[in-house]
C-alpha positions as MATLAB code, in Angstrom:
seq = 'XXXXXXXXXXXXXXXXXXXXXXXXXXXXXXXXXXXXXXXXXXXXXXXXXXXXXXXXXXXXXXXXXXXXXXX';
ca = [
      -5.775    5.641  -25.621;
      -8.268    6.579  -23.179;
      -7.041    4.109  -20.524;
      -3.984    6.093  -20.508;
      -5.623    8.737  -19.163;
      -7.100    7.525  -17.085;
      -3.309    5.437  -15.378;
      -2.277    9.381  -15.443;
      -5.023   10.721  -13.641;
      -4.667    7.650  -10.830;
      -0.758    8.197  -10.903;
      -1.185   12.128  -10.846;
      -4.275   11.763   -7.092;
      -1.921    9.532   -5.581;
       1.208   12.340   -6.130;
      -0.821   14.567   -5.302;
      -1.536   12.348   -1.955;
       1.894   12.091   -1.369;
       2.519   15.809   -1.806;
      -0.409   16.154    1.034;
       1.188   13.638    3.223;
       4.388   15.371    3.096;
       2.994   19.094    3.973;
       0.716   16.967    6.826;
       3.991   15.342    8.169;
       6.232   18.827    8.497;
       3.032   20.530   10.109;
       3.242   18.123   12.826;
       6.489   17.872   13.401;
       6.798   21.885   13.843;
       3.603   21.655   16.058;
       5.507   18.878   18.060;
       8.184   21.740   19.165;
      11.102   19.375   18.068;
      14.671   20.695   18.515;
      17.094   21.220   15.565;
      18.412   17.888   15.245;
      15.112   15.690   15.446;
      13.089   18.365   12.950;
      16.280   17.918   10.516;
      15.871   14.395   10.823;
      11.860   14.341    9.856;
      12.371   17.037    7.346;
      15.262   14.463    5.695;
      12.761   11.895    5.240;
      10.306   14.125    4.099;
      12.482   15.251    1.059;
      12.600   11.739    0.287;
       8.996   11.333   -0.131;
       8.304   14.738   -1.495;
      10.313   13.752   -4.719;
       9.122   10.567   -4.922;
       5.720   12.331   -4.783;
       6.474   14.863   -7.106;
       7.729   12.161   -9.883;
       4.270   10.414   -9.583;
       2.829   13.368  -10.029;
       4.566   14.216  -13.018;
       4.871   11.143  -14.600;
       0.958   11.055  -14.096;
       0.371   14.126  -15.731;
       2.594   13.293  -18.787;
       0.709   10.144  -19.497;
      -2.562   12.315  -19.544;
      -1.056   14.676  -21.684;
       0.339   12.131  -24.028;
      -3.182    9.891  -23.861;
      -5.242   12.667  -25.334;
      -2.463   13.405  -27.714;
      -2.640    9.862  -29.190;
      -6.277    9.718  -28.733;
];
């Protein structure tokens, strides 16, 4: 099962990518001096990809988990 590892590690880097992306995106957008609204607005979209990011990341780390189990 080590090919299973090694689709969790690839699935795990590019949540953790995501995760990056996401704390990249709100740094700019407080650096850009937004007002409520607009920052509410990034930060909304940001959620969005911060899950999705976090369920890669997750799902990657199960399938390592469960590769060296079965290997």
């Amino acid at each position: 099962m080590e090919w299973l590892v090694y689709i969790g590690a690839a699935l795990a880097l590019v949540g953790l990518a995501g995760l990056v992306t996401c704390i990249l995106r709100v740094a700019r957008a407080r650096r850009a001096g937004l007002d409520d609204a607009a920052l509410r607005a990034v930060l909304r979209r940001v959620v969005v990809l911060n899950m999705a990011a976090l369920l890669l990341s997750v799902l990657g780390l199960m399938a390592i988990v469960i590769g060296i189990l079965l290997g």
